[in-house]
TORPA-817967 format. One record per residue: residue number from 1; x, y, z of N, C-alpha, C in turn. Coordinates in steps of 0.2 Angstrom, whole numbers, padded with zeros to 4 digits, always signed. Example, Ala and Ser with C-alpha at 12.3 -4.5 7.8 and 13.67 -1.06 7.14 Angstrom:
BEGIN
PT zavo neast nnorth   nup caeast canorth  caup ceast cnorth   cup
PT    1 +0066  -0028 +0039  +0062   -0022 +0039 +0066  -0016 +0039
PT    2 +0064  -0011 +0035  +0068   -0005 +0036 +0064  +0000 +0039
//
This chain:
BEGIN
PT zavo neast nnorth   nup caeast canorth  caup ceast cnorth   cup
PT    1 +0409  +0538 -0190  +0404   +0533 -0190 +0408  +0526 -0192
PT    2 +0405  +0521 -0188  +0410   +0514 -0190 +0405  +0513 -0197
PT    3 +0412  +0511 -0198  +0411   +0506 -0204 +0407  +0498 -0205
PT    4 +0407  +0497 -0199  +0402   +0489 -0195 +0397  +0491 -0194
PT    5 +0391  +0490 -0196  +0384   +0492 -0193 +0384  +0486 -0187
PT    6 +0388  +0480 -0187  +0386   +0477 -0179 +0390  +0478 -0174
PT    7 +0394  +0484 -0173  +0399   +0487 -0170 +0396  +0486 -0162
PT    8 +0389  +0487 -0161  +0386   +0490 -0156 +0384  +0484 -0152
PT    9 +0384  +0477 -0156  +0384   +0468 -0152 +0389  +0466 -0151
PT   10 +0395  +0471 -0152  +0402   +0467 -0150 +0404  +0471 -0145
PT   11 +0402  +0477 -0143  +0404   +0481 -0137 +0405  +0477 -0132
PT   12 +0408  +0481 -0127  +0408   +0476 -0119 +0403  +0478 -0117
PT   13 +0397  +0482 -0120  +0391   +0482 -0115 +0384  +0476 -0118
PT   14 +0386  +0473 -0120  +0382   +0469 -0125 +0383  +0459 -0124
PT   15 +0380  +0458 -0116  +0385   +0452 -0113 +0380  +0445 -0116
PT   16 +0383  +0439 -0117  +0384   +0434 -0122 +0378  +0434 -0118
PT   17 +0371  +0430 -0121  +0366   +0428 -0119 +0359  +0432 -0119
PT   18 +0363  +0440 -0123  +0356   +0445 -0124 +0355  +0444 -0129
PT   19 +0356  +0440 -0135  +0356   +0439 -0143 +0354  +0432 -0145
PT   20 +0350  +0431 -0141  +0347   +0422 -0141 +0342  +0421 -0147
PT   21 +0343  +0418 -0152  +0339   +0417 -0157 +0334  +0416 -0155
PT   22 +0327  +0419 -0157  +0320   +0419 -0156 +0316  +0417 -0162
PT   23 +0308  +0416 -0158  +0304   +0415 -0165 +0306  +0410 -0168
PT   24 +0302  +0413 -0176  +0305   +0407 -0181 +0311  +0405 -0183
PT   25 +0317  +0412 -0183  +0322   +0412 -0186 +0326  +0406 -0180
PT   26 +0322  +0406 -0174  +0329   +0403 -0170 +0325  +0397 -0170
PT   27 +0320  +0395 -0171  +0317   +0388 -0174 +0319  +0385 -0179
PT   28 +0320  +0389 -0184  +0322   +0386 -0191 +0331  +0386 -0190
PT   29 +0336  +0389 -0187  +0343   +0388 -0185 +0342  +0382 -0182
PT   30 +0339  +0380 -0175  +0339   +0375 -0172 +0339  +0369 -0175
PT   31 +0335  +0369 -0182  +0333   +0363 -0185 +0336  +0361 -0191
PT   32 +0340  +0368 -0191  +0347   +0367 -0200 +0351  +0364 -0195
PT   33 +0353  +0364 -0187  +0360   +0363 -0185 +0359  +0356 -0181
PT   34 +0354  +0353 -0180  +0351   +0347 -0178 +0352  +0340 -0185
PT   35 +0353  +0343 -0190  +0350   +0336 -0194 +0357  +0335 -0193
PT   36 +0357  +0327 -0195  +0365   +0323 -0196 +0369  +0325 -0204
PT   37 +0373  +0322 -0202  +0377   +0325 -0211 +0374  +0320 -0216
PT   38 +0377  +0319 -0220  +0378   +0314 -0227 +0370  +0316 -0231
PT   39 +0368  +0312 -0236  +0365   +0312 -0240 +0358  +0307 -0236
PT   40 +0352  +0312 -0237  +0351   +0315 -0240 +0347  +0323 -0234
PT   41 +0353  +0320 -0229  +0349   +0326 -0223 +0354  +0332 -0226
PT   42 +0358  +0331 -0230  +0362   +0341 -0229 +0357  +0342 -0234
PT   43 +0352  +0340 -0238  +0347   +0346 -0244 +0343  +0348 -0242
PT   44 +0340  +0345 -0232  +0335   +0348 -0230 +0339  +0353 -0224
PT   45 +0345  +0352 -0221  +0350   +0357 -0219 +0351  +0362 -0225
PT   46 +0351  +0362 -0229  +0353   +0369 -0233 +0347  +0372 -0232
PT   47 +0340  +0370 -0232  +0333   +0372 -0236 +0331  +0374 -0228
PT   48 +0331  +0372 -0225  +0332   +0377 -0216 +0336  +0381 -0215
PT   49 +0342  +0382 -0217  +0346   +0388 -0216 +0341  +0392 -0219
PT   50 +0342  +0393 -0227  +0337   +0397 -0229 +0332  +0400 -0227
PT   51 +0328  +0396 -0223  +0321   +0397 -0219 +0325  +0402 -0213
PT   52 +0329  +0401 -0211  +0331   +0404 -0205 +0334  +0411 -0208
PT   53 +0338  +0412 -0212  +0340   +0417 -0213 +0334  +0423 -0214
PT   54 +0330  +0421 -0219  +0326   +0422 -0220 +0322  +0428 -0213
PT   55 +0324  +0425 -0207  +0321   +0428 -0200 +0327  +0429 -0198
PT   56 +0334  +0431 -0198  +0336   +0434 -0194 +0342  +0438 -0198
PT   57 +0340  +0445 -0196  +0345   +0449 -0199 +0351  +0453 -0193
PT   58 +0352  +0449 -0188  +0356   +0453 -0183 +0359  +0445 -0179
PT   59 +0364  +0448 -0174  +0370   +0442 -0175 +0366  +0439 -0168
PT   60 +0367  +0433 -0168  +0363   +0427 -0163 +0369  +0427 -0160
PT   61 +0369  +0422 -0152  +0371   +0419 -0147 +0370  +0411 -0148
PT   62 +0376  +0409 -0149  +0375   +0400 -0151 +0380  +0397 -0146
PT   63 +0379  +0391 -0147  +0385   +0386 -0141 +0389  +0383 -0148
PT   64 +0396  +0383 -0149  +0397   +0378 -0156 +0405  +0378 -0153
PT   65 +0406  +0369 -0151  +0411   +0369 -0151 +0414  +0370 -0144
PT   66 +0411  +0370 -0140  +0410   +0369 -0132 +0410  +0379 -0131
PT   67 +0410  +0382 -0136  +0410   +0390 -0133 +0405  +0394 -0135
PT   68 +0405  +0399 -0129  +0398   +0403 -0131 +0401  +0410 -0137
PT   69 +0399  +0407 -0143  +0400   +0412 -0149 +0395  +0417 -0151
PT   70 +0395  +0422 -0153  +0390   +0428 -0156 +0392  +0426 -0165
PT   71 +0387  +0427 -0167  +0389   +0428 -0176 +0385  +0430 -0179
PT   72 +0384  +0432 -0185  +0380   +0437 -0189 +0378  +0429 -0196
PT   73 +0372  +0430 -0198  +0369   +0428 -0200 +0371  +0429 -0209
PT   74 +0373  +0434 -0210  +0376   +0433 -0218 +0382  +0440 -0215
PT   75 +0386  +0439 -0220  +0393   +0445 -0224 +0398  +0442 -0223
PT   76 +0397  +0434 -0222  +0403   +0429 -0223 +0401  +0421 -0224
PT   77 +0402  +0419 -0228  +0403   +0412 -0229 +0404  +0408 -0224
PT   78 +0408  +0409 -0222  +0412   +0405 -0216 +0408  +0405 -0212
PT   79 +0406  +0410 -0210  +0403   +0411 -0203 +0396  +0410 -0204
PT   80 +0393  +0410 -0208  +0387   +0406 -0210 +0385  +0400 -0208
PT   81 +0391  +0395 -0214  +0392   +0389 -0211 +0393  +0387 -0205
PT   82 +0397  +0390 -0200  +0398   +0389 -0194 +0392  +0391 -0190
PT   83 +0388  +0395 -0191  +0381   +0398 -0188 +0377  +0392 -0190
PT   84 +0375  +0389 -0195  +0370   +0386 -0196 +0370  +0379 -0197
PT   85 +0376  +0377 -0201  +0379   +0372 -0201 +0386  +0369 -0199
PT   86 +0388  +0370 -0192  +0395   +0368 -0190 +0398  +0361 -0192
PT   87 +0393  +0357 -0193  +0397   +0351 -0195 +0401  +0349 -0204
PT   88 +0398  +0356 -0206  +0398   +0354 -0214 +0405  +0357 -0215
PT   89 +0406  +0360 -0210  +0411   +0368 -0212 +0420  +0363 -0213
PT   90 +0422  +0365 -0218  +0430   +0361 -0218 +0430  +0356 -0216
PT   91 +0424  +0349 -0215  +0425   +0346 -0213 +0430  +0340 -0216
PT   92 +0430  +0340 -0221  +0437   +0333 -0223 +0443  +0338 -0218
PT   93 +0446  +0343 -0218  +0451   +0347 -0217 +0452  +0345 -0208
PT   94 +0444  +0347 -0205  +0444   +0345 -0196 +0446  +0338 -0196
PT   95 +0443  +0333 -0200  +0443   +0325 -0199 +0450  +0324 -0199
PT   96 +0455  +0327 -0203  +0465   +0325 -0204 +0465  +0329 -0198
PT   97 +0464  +0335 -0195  +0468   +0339 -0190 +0468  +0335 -0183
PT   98 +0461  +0333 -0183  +0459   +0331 -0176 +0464  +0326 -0173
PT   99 +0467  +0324 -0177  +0471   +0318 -0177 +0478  +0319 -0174
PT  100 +0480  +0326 -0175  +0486   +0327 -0172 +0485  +0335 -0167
PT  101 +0478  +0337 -0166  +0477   +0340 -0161 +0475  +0339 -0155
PT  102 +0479  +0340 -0150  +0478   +0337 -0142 +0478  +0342 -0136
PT  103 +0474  +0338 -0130  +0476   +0345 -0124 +0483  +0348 -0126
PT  104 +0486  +0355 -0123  +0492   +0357 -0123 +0495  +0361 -0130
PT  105 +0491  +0358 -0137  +0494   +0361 -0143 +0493  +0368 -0144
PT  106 +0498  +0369 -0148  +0498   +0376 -0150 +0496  +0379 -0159
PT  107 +0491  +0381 -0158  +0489   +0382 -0165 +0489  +0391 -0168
PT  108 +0490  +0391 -0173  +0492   +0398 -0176 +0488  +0399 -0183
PT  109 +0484  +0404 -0183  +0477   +0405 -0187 +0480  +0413 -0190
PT  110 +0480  +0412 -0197  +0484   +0418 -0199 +0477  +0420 -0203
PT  111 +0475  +0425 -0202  +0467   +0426 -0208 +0462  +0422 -0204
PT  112 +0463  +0424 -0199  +0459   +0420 -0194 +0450  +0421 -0195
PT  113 +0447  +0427 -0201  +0441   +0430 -0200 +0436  +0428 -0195
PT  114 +0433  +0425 -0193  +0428   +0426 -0187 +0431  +0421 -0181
PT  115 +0437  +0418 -0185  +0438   +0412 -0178 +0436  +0407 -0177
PT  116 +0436  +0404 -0183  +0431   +0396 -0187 +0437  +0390 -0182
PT  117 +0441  +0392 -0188  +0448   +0388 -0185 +0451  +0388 -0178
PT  118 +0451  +0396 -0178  +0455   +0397 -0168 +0451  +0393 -0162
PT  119 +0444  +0393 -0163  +0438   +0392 -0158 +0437  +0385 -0158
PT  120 +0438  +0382 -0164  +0437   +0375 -0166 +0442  +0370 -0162
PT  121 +0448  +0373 -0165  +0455   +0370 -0163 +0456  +0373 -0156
PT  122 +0454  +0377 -0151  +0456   +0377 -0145 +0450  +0373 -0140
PT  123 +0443  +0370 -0144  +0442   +0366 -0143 +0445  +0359 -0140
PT  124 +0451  +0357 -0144  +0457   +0352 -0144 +0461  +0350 -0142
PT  125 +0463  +0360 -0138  +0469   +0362 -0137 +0466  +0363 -0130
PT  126 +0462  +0366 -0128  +0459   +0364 -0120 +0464  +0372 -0118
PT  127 +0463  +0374 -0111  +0466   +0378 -0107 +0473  +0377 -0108
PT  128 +0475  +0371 -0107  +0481   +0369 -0107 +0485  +0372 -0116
PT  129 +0483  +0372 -0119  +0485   +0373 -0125 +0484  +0382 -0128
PT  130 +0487  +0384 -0133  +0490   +0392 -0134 +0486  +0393 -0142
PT  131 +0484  +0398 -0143  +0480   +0396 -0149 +0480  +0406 -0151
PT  132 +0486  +0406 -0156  +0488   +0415 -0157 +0482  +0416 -0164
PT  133 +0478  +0420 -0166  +0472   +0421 -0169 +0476  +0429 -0172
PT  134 +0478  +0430 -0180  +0477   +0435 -0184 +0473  +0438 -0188
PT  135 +0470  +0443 -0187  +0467   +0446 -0192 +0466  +0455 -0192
PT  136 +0465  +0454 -0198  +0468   +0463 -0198 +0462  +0469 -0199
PT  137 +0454  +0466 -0200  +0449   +0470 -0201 +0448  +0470 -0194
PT  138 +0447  +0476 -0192  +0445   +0479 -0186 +0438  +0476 -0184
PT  139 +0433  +0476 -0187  +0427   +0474 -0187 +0426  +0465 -0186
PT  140 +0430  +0461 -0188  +0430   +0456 -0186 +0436  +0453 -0182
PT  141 +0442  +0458 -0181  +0446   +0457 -0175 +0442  +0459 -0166
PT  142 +0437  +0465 -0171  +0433   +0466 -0164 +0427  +0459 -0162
PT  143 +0426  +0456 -0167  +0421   +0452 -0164 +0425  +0445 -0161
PT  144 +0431  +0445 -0167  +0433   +0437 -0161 +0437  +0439 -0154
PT  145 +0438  +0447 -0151  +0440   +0448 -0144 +0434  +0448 -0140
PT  146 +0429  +0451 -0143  +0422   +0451 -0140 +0421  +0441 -0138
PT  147 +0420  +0438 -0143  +0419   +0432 -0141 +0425  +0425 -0136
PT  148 +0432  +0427 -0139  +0438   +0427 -0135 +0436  +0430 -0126
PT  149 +0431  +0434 -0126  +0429   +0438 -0118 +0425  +0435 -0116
PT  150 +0420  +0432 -0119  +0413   +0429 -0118 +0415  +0423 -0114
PT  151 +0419  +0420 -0117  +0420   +0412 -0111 +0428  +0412 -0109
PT  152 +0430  +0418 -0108  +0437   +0421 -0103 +0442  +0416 -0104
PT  153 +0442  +0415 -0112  +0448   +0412 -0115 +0455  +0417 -0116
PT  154 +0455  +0422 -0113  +0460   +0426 -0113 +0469  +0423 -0113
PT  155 +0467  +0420 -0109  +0473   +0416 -0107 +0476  +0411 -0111
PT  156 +0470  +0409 -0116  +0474   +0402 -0120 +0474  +0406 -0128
PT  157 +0469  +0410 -0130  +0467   +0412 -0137 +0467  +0420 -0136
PT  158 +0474  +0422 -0141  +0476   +0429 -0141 +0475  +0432 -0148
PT  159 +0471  +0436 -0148  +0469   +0441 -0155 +0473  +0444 -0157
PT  160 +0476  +0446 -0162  +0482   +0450 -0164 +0478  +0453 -0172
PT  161 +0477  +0458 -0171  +0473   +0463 -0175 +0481  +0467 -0179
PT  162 +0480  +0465 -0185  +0485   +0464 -0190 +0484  +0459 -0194
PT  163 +0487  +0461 -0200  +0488   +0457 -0207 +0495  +0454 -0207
PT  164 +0497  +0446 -0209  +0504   +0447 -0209 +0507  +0446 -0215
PT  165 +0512  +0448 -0216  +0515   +0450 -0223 +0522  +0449 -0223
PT  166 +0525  +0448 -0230  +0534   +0450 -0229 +0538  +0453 -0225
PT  167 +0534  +0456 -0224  +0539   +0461 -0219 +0535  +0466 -0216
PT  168 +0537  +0467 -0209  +0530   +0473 -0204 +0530  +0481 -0209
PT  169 +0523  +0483 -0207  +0522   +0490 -0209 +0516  +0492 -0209
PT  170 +0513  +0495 -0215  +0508   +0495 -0219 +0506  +0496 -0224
PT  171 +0499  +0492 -0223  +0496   +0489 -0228 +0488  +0492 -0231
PT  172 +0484  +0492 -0238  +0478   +0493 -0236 +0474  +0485 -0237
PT  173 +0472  +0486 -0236  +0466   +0480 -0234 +0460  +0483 -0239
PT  174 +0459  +0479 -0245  +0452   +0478 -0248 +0446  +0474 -0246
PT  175 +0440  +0476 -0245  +0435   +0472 -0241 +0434  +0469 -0247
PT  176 +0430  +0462 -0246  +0425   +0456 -0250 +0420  +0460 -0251
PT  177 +0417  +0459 -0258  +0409   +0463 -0259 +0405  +0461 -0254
PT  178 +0401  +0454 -0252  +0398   +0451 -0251 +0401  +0447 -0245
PT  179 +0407  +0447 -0245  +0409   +0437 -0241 +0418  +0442 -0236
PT  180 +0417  +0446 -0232  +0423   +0446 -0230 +0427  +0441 -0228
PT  181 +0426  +0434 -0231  +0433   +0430 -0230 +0435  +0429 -0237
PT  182 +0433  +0436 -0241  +0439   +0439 -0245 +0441  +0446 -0246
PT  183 +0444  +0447 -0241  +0444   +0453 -0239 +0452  +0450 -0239
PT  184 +0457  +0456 -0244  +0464   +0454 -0245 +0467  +0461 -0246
PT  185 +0473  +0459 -0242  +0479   +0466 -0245 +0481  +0467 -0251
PT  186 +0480  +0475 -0252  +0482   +0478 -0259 +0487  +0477 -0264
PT  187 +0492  +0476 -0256  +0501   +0473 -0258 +0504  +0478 -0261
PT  188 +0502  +0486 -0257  +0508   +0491 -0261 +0505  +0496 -0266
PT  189 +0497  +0493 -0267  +0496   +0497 -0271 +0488  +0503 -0268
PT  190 +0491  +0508 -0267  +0489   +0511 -0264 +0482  +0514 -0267
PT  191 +0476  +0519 -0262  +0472   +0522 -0268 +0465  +0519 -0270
PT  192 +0465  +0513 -0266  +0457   +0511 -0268 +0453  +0511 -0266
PT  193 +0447  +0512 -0269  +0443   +0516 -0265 +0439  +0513 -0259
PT  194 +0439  +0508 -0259  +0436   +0504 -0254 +0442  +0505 -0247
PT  195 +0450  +0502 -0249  +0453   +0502 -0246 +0454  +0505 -0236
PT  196 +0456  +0502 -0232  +0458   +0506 -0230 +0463  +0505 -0223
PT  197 +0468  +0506 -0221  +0474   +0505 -0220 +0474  +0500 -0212
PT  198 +0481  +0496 -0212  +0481   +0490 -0209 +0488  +0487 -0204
PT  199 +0488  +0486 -0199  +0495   +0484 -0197 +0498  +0478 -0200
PT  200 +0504  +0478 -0202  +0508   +0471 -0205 +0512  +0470 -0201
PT  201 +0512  +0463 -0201  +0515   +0460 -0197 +0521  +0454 -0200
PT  202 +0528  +0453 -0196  +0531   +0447 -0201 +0530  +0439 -0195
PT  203 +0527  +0435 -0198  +0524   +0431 -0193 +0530  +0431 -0188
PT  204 +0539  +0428 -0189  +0541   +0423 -0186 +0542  +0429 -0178
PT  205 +0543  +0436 -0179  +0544   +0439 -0173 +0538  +0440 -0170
PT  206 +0530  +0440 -0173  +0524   +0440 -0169 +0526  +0436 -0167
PT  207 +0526  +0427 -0168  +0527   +0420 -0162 +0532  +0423 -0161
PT  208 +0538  +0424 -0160  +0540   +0424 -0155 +0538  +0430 -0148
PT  209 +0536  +0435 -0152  +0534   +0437 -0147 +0530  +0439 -0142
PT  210 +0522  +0434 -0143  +0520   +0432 -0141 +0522  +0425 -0138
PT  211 +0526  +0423 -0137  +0531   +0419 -0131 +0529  +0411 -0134
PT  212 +0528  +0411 -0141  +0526   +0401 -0142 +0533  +0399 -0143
PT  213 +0535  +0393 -0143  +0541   +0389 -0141 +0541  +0383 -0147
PT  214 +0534  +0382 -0149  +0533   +0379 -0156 +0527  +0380 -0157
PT  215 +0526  +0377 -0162  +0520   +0377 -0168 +0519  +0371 -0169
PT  216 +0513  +0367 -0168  +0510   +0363 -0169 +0506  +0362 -0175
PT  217 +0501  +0368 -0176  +0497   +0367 -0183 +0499  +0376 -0184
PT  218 +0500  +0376 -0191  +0499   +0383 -0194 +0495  +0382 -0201
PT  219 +0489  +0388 -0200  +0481   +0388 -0204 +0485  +0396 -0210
PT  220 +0485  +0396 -0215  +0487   +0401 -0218 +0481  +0402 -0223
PT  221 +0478  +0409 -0222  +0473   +0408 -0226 +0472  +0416 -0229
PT  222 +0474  +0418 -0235  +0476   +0427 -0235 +0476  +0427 -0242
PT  223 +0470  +0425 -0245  +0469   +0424 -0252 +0474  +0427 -0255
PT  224 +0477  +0421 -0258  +0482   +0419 -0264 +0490  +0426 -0262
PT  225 +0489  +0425 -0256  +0496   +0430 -0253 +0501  +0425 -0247
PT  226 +0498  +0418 -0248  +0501   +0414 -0243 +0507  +0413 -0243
PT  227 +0512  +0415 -0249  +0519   +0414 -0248 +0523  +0420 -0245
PT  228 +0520  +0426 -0247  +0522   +0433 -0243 +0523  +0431 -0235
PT  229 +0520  +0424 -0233  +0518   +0424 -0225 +0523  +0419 -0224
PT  230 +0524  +0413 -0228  +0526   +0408 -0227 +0537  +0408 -0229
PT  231 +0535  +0411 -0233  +0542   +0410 -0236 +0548  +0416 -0231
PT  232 +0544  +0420 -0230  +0548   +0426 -0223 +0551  +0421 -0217
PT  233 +0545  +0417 -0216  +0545   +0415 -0210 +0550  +0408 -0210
PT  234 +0550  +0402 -0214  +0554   +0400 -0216 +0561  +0400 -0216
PT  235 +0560  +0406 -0219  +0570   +0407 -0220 +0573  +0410 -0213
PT  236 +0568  +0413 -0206  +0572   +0416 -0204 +0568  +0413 -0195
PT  237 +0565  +0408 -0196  +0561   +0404 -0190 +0565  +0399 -0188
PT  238 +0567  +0399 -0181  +0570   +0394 -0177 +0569  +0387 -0179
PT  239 +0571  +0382 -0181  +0568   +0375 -0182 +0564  +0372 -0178
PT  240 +0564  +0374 -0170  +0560   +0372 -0166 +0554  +0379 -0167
PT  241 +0552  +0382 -0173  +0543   +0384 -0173 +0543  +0382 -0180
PT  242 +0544  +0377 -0184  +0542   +0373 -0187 +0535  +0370 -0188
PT  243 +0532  +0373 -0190  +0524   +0366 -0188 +0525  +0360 -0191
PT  244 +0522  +0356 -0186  +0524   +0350 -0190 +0516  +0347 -0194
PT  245 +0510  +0353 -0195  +0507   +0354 -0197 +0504  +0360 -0202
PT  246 +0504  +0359 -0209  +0504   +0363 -0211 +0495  +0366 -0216
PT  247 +0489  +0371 -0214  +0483   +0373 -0219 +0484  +0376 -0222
PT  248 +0486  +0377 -0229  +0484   +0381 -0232 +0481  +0383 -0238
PT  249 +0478  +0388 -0241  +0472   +0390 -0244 +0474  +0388 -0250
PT  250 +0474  +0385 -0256  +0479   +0383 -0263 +0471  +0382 -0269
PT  251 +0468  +0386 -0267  +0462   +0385 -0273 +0463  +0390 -0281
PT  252 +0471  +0391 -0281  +0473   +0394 -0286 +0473  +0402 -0287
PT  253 +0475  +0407 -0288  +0475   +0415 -0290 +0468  +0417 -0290
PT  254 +0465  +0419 -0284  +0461   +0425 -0288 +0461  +0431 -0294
PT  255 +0456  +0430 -0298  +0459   +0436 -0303 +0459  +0445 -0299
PT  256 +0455  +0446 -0293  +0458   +0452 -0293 +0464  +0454 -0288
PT  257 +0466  +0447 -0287  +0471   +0448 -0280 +0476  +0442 -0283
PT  258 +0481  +0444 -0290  +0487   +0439 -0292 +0492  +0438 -0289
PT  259 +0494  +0434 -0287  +0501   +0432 -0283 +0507  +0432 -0288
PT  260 +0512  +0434 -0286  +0519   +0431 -0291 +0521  +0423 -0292
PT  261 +0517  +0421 -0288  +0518   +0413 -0287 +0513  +0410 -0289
PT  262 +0512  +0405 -0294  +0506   +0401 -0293 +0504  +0398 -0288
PT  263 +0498  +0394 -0289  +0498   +0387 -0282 +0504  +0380 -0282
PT  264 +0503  +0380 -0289  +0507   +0374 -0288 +0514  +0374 -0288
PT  265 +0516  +0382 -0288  +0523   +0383 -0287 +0523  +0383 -0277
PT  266 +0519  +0386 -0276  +0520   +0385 -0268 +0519  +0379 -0266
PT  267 +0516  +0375 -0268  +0514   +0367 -0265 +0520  +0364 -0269
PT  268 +0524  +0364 -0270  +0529   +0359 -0274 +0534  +0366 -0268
PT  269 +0534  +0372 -0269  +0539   +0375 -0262 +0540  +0372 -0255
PT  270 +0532  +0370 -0256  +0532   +0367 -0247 +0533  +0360 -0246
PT  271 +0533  +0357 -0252  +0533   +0351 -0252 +0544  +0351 -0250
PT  272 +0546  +0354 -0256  +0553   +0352 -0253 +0558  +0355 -0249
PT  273 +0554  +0357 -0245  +0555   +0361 -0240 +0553  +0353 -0234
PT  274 +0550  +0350 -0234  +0551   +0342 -0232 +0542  +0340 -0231
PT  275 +0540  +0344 -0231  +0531   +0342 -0230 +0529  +0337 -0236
PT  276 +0522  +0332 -0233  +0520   +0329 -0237 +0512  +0332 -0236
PT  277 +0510  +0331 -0245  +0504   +0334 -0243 +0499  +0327 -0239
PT  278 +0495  +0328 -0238  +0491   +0323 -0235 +0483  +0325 -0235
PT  279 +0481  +0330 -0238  +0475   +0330 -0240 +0473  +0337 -0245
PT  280 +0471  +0336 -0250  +0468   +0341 -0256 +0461  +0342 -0254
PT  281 +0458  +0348 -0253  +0452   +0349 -0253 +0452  +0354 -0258
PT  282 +0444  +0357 -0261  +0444   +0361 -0267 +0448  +0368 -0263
PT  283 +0446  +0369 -0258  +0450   +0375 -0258 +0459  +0376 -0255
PT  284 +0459  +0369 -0250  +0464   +0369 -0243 +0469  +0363 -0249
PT  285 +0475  +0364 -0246  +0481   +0359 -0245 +0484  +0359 -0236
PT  286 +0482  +0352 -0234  +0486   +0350 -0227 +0492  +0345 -0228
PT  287 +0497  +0347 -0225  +0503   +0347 -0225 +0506  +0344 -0220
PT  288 +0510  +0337 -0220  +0514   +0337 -0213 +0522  +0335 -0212
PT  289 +0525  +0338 -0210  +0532   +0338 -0209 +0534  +0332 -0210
PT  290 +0538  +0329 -0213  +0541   +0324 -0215 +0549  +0320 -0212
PT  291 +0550  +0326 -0212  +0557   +0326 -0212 +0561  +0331 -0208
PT  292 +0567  +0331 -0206  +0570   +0340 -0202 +0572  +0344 -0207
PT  293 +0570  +0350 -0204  +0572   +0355 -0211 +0578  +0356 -0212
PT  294 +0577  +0358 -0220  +0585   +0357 -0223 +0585  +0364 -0229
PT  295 +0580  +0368 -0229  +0579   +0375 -0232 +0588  +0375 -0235
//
């Protein structure tokens, strides 16, 4: 028995546009996703998602972002925000990116969870551009291929259903109670009871071997395990897959998921490593190359 109870709306037999919000629930989404941002419309945007939620317990059919996306209404944060309010979602973080994301770019989503970042940013990147999507829960690697199939993005946005970590293997994977975009590797310790086991991957040989020639923007987001990802790939990645843009998650240690590094040890690593920060938000640090590497 799967473990996803919405296993059966990401099959290939389940084609985009049989999941159209109806009724009230898809009257009250149309109307949380309608109002403008700032003050004082997001308190009547939150107070309609509510309304909406409230009617819909199964994954809708939505246009966000020039693509036809499916998503699930709660058991992720993220994908909430992107269901109900896509304009509110990281947006100081989209506003610095957009700026250096163009036809042709190449973007890399590590903890890609439903594909916030991948779908957004190949928005920018267009057909012409390469857009490599990681993640390692089976259940939400099956839903961003399902939606990667819906608008025959094959071609420019590739799923790689894996965890990446120090060094390939494996891994168990702990679900989020509530919010799968906390859903984090065990890192070795085996046995839990929720757990349960995961491909590891060490980025710098996935891009290459998925054939990218650089790195435009790299998203790193694998609660408080981001130097496991970053620091492998560093010491051992050609200068030319450098990104010259750098997301990552820096909102300090979770207590059940402790890193050997702090935050501000890896943000003072990345910094002299030659990156300048160039925006703090409560959760993210964006980053941009500065200088040529000199590790």
């Amino acid at each position: 028995m799967s473990r996803d109870p919405f296993a059966a709306f990401f099959s290939d037999g389940g084609s985009w546009g049989t999941c159209r919000p109806r009724g009230w629930g898809g009257f009250w989404l149309k109307v949380s996703r309608a109002f403008p941002g700032g003050w004082p419309w997001n308190r009547f945007a939150l107070l309609t998602r509510r309304l909406a939620r409230l009617r819909l317990d199964s994954p809708v059919d939505i246009r966000t972002w020039g693509f036809k996306l499916r998503l699930k209404p709660r058991g992720s944060v993220s994908e909430a925000r992107i269901l109900f309010l896509p304009r509110y979602w990281d947006r100081a973080e989209r506003r610095v990116l957009e700026k250096w994301l163009a036809p042709g770019s190449v973007f890399v989503d590590v903890g890609s969870n439903v594909g916030g970042y991948a779908f957004w940013a190949a928005s920018l990147a267009g057909e012409s551009g390469r857009v490599l999507a990681f993640e390692p829960d089976p259940a939400l690697a099956r839903q961003l291929r399902y939606n990667v199939g819906a608008n025959g993005a094959e071609d420019y946005i590739r799923v790689v259903e894996a965890a990446v970590g120090a060094s390939p293997g494996k891994d168990e994977l702990l679900p989020g109670v509530r919010n799968s975009g906390e859903n984090r590797l065990a890192g070795g310790r085996s046995g839990a009871v929720d757990g349960f086991p995961v491909r590891v991957v060490a980025l710098a040989a996935a891009v290459e071997e998925a054939g990218l020639d650089r790195i435009d923007c790299l998203k790193v987001d694998v609660e408080g395990r981001e130097a496991d990802v970053l620091k492998p790939f560093f010491a051992v990645a050609s200068q030319r897959l450098w990104p010259r843009i750098l997301v990552i998650e820096l909102p300090g240690n979770p207590p059940a998921n402790p890193s050997p590094e702090g935050t501000e040890d890896l943000e003072r690593w990345i910094v002299a490593g030659g990156y300048r920060l160039v925006l703090r938000t409560k959760l993210n640090g964006v980053f941009r190359l500065e200088r040529p590497p000199g590790r």
